[in-house]
N, C-alpha and C positions, 0 to 999 in steps of 0.2 A: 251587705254583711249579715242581716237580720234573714234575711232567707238561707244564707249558710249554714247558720245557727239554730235554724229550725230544722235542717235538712241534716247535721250532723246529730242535732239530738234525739231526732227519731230512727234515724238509722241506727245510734246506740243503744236507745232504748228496746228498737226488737228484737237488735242482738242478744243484750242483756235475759230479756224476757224469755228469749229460748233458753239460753246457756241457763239461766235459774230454774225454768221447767225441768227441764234434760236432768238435773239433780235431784229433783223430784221422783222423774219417770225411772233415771238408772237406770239406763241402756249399755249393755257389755262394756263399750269403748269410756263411757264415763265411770262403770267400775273399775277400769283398767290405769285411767288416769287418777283415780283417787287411791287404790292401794299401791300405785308408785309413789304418791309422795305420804301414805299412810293415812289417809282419813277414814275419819268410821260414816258411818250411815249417819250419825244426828249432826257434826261436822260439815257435812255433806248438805243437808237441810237447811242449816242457820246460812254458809254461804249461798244458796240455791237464794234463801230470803232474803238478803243484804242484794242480792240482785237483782230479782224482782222489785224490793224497795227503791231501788237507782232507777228501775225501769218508771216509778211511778212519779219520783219526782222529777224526772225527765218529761214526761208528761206534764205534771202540772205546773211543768218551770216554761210553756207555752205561754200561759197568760201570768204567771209570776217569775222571772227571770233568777232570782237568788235561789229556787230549789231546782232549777236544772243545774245553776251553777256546782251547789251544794252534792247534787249526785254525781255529778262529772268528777268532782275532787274526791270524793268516795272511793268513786271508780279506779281513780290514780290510787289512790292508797291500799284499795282491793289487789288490786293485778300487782303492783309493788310487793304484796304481804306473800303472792302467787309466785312469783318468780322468785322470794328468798325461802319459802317452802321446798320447791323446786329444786332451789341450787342448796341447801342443806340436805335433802333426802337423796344428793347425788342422781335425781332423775333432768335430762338433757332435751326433753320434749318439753321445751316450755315456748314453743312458738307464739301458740293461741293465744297465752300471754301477754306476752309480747307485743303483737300485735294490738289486744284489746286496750294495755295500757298506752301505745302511743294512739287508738284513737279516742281514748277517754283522756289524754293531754292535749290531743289537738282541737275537740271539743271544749273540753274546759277554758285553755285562750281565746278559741272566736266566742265561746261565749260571754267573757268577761269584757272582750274588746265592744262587742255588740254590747251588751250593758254601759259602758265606756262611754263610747262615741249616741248612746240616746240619752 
């Protein structure tokens, strides 16, 4: 289970790490995706950094287990906050969402159960 658990949370963490750059960089398609559900450019920033931030305690929750825990639930609550933006701004493209939040939930359980079972 402990290599799961390392193996899901670095997988999320470079996900995270891009997708937080990519708001930074503001490449066409992520201005496209932020004025469908209306965010401004500083908007844009702060979630960019709430991501990057998940990215790093994903990392340091390697050799301390409660702060990847702690980014994983983050995460959940990030992607959660994305898909009710989504479905109030009436925009139907919230896959990536979607997506991120079930595997920032199925991270989150192997890693609690890995914490668990040591």
């Amino acid at each position: 289970m402990h290599i799961t658990a390392l193996t899901l949370s670095a997988l999320l963490a470079v996900a995270m790490l891009q997708s937080g750059v990519m708001k930074f960089v503001r490449p066409a398609w992520i201005r496209q995706f932020a004025e469908a559900v209306h965010l401004t450019t500083s908007q844009l920033h702060v979630l960019g950094s709430l991501q990057i931030a998940a990215t790093v305690g994903l990392i340091w929750g390697i050799w301390f287990p409660p702060f990847a825990i702690a980014a994983a639930i983050g995460l959940v609550l990030y992607f959660v906050g994305a898909i009710v933006a989504h479905i109030r701004t009436g925009d139907r493209n919230m896959l990536g969402a979607m997506v991120f939040l079930t595997f920032s939930i199925a991270t989150s359980i192997v890693l609690g159960v890995d914490v668990f079972l040591t």
